[in-house]
C-alpha positions in Angstrom: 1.8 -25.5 -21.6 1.2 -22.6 -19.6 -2.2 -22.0 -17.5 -3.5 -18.6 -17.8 -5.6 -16.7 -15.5 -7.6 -13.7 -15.3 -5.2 -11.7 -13.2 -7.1 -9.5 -10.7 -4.4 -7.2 -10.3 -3.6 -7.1 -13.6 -7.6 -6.9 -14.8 -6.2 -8.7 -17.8 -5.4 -12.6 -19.2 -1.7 -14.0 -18.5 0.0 -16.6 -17.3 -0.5 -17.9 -13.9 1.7 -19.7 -11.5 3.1 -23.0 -11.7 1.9 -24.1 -7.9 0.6 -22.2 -4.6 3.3 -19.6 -3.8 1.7 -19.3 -0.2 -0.3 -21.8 1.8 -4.0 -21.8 3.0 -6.5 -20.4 1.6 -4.6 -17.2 0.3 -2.3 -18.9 -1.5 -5.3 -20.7 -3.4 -6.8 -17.8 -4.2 -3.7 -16.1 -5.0 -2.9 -19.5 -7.5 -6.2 -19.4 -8.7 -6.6 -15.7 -9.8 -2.8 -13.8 -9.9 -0.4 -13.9 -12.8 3.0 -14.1 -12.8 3.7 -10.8 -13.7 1.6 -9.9 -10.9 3.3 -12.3 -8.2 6.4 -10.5 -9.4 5.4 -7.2 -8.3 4.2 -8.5 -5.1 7.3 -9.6 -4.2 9.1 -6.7 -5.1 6.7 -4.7 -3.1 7.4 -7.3 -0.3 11.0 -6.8 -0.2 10.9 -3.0 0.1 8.5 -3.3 2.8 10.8 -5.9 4.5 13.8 -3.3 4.3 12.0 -0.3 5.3 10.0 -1.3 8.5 13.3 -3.7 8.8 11.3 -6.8 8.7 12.3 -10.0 10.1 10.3 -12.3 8.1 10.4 -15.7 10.5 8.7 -13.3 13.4 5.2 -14.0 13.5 4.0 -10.4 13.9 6.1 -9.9 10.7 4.8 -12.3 8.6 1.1 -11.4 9.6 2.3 -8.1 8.7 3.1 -9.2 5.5 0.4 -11.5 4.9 -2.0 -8.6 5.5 -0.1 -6.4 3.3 -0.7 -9.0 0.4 -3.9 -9.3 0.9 -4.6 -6.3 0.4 -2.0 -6.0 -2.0 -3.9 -8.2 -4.2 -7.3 -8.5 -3.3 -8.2 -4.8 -1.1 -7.3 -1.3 -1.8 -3.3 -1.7 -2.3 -0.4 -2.0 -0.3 0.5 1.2 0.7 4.8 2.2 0.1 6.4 3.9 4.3 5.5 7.4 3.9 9.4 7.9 4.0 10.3 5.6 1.5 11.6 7.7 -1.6 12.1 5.5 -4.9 15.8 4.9 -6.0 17.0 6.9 -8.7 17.6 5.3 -12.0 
């Protein structure tokens, strides 16, 4: 059986995660209050910001970096998109 949260992102019901997808506190929150449909955008969002600031993720200014960027992804005003990044056509 699934658990289902109220996704903040989302502002509706769905299914949550399975387990903490991030340590600390963060991740708790992020467990107790993102979906899985949510998570899924996140780290879709994370992997274009990885490739267009050319991220190395096991750098620790790069993972604050990140870690900021989902916090505010998920819990602040948004993760903002590189001012040059243009979306791939379809």
């Amino acid at each position: 059986m699934s658990r289902i949260v109220q996704c903040i992102k989302l502002g509706k019901e769905a299914e949550g995660l399975e387990r903490m997808p991030y340590p600390g506190e963060l991740g708790q929150r992020i467990f107790d209050q993102v979906s899985k449909e949510a998570w899924s955008e996140w780290l879709k969002h994370q992997t274009m910001l990885i490739n267009e600031y050319r991220l190395t993720p096991i750098e620790p200014k790069a993972r604050k970096f990140l870690e900021e960027e989902m916090e505010k992804f998920f819990f602040g005003s948004g993760s903002d998109k590189p001012k040059e990044f243009v979306e791939p056509e379809k």
